[in-house]
C-alpha positions, 0 to 999 in steps of 0.5 A: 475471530479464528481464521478458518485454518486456525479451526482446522488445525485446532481441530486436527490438534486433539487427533495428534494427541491421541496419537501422541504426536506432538500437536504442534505438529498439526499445521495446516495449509491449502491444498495444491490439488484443489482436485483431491482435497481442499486443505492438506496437513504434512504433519506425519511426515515431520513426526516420522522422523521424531518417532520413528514410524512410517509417515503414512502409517502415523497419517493413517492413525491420526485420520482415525481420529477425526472421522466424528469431527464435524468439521470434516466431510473427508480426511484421507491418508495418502502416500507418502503421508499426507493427511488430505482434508475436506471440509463439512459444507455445513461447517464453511457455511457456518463459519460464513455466517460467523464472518458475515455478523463480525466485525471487519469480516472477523479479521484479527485486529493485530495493530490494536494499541499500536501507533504506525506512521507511513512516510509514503509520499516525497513530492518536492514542492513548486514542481507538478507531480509526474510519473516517479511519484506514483508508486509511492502514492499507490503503494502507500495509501494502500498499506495505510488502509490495511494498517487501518483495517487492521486496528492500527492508529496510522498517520500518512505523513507526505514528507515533502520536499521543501529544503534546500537549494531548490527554495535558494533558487526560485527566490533568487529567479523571484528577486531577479524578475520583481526586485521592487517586491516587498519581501527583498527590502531590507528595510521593510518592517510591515506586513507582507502581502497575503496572496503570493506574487506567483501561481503554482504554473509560475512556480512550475516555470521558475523553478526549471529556469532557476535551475538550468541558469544555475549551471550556465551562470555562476553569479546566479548560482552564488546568489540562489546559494546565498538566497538559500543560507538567507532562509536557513538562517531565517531572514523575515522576507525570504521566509513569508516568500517560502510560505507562499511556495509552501502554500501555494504547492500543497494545494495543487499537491492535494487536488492531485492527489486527490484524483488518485484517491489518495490522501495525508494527515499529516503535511510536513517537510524536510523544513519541519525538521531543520530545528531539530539538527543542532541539538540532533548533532551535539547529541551524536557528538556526546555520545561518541558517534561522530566522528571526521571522515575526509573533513566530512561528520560521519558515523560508523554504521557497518556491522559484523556479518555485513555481506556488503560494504556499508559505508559511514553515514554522513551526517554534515558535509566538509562545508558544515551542509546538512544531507538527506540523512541529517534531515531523515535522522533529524525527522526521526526525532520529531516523530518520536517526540510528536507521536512516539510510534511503534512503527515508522513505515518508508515506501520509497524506491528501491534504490535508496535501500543503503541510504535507509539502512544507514539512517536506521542504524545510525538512528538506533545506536544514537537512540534516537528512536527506541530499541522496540521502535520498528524501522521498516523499508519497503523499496518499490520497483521502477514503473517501467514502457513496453519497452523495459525502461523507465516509463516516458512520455512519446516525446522521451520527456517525464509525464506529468501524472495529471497527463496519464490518468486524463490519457487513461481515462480517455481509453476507458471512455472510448471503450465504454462509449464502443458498447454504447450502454451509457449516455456521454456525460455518465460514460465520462464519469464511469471512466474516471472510476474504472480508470482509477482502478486501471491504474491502481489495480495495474501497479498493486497487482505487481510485488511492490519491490520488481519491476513491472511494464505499464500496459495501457491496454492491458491495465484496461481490459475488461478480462484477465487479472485487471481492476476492470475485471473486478469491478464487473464482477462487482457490478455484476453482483450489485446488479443482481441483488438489486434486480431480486429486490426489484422483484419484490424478493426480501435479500437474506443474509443467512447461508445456506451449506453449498449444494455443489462444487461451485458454491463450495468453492465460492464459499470457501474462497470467502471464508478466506477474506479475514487471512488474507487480509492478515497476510498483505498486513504482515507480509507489507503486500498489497498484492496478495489482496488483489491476488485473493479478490481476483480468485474471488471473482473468477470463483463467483463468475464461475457459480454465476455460470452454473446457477440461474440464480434470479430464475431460481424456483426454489426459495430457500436455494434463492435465498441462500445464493444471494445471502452468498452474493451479498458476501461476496459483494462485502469481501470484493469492496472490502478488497478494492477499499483497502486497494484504494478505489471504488466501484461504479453502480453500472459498466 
């Protein structure tokens, strides 16, 4: 389906040509004095120059043209030539119904037959999840559902972080406190134990104990050193202990993510691609790429034009040890061998910008990917206090996640049981909806590259740009249809053209949903959805303002409203699905 500019402007074609313009001249875009005129075409002013005229002259012309075109109630020439249009409101309405009947709100499906992988998650196993991974989660869940809604096969890839020291040390802490455990006897030939000798809270206590006793003790240091090249050379009793933590770490992952409404089809790590480095390796030797550096294996990634040094890729460093980008280079090639993508998407924070646009290039000139193969990184902004730095706890410590959504929850909670309209046990679950939203709504309504202040209180409030908000303008819209169907009212979906300057201006917001939609896919832009769903709801509240639509004596005019509210309905949940939330039956 044509977006609604998409009609307008190929409406406006054929009028150019009459006035022998060049038709692709006839762009359209929204109008910035929504009290002039809704949409606006500055054509004539870039014609001017190419033909020689008066901008305002050939505008004039061109307005000659359209006035038998249907889809207009008003085309005006204005100083210093531009051609301000107003559309027929049987024309809006018309084009609603088209959307109504279609498929995903008539939205282009621009990713059909493409294959897209996000890489949007980078938790490290046996540690709890905290507020540094929540933007990846948000931002990333959302874009897979956009992706989706576009018509691209999409696979969420968590990318965990599973390698490395890390794995050394909790199995040398492990070995130190049950020695007598079957997985550190070399002798051992049976099968080793199904349940793990550690919870993830044990795990969750090791690992810091590990760590801080690394920097305070050098035999334990060697030895978490040696417990890690044991595993990497694939040692049967370290191995079974590293599926445990594997085990036992994704399935707390997932029932936290969970909370968050967020979710992964595939579940692999930096482990997954360590089979793929020898061959990766001999590869970049072969065909020239590698070479030493200070008794480091790099490659030359700079290139001409460079407006910041870009220094070498380091592939292995002077001790034969593998970096992050040997592990991304190396995951590189079992997405392409696996999947063969036609996208790889990283939301990843911003600061590891340099270290992506090395790992892309060496990628490229190793061809380990496809030239076609589009590499795209999204580096998202810090979350940041009221007080401008990177969000703590009160005790200046990093919040676990779980903590935050639970503090959040219990502000929404407080709030509704203010107003007292629910009982407890409903109330606490109508929080946990609206808290959600709080949260997610709070960071996608943000440009994911800045920086943003998490504000409690202003991500719950119930007015202003906030999930909350819209989740009361759907609730109030829900509530509506269903009180006409409790009054025996049969809902309609057929339109009717708008009868005054609020319905219009719903309508067309609605018939907008298809471009906007389009917009936050290409422009990799959550934000631009909450921005749409937000003017939405200001619309709708503003015509729920100015017409008693239950009260309504007049069938025909009832009728057309709510067919108009069911729109709504179906544009609002669309936006707040693609977001990443739902919304409660009653607030």
């Amino acid at each position: 389906m044509k977006t609604i500019t998409e009609c307008i402007r190929e409406a406006l074609q054929p009028a150019f040509s009459a006035c022998g313009i060049d038709p692709e001249l006839a762009g359209v875009v929204l109008s910035n004095r929504p009290d002039l005129c809704e949409y606006q075409c500055n054509g004539a002013m870039a014609a001017a120059k190419r033909y020689h005229k008066a901008p305002l002259a050939i505008a004039g012309e061109i307005v000659a043209q359209l006035e038998n075109c249907p889809l207009f109630e008003k085309a005006e020439a204005a100083a210093p030539g531009f051609i301000n249009l107003t559309l027929s409101p049987d024309f809006v309405s018309a084009y609603l119904q088209d959307m109504q009947a279609a498929q995903k709100l008539g939205m282009k499906q621009a990713g059909a037959g493409k294959k897209a992988i996000l890489d949007y998650g980078g938790p490290n196993v046996a540690k709890p999840l905290h507020v540094g991974h929540l933007r990846a989660a948000i931002i990333g869940e959302s874009l897979k559902r956009i992706y989706r809604f576009a018509g691209y096969e999409v696979l969420g890839d968590v990318h965990l972080g599973d390698w490395g020291l890390q794995m050394g040390l909790i199995i040398e802490e492990t070995r130190q406190r049950h020695p007598e455990l079957p997985y550190f006897d070399p002798g051992f030939q049976g099968d080793y134990p199904a349940e793990a000798p550690f919870t993830i809270s044990d795990l969750e206590e090791i690992y810091p104990t590990a760590s801080r006793k690394s920097k305070e003790d050098e035999a334990f240091a060697a030895a978490a050193h040696d417990a890690t090249v044991r595993l990497q050379q694939g040692d049967r009793g370290y191995t079974a202990l590293f599926r445990h933590i594997l085990r036992i770490s994704v399935n707390d992952l997932k029932k936290n993510y969970e909370k968050l409404n967020v979710s992964f089809d595939l579940w692999k790590g930096e482990s997954d691609a360590q089979k793929y480095i020898p061959d990766m390796i001999r590869g970049l030797k072969e065909a020239g790429l590698l070479h030493e550096s200070q008794g480091a294996m790099v490659v030359d990634v700079a290139e001409e034009g460079d407006t910041k040094e870009v220094p070498p890729c380091i592939i292995q460093k002077s001790d034969g040890a593998s970096l992050y980008a040997t592990t991304d280079l190396a995951t590189l090639v079992q997405r392409e061998q696996d999947y063969h993508p036609d996208e790889i998407l990283y939301v990843v924070d911003k600061r590891q910008d340099m270290h992506f646009t090395q790992v892309f290039r060496t990628a490229y000139k190793a061809g380990i990917i496809r030239p076609e193969t589009k590499l795209t990184f999204l580096g998202f902004g810090t979350m940041n206090g009221k007080d401008g730095k990177p969000f703590k706890t009160r005790e200046g410590g990093v919040m676990r996640l779980e903590h935050l959504i639970a503090d959040i929850d219990e502000a929404v909670f407080a709030r509704i049981m203010e107003n007292r309209t629910m009982e407890e046990t409903e109330a606490r679950k109508t929080a946990e909806i609206i808290g959600l939203a709080a949260l997610k709504y709070g960071d996608l309504s943000n440009q994911a590259t800045k920086n943003y202040v998490f504000d409690v209180d202003r991500f719950i409030s119930f007015e202003g740009n906030t999930g909350p908000y819209i989740l009361y303008t759907l609730v109030r819209i829900k509530s509506i249809l269903r009180k006409a169907e409790e009054n025996g009212t049969k809902l309609s979906d057929r339109l009717r053209p708008a009868g005054d300057a609020s319905e219009k201006a719903l309508q067309l917001l609605l018939a907008r949903a298809n471009e906007a939609i389009a917009d936050a896919c290409e422009g990799i832009a959550p934000h631009r959805i909450c921005q749409y769903i937000y003017e939405v709801s200001n619309a709708f509240n503003s015509f729920y303002h100015d017409h008693r639509i239950l009260a309504e004596e007049d069938p025909e005019k009832q009728n057309g409203w709510l067919a108009l509210l069911g729109l709504a309905r179906k544009v609002l949940e669309t936006g707040i699905d693609l977001l990443g939330f739902d919304a409660p039956d009653q607030m």
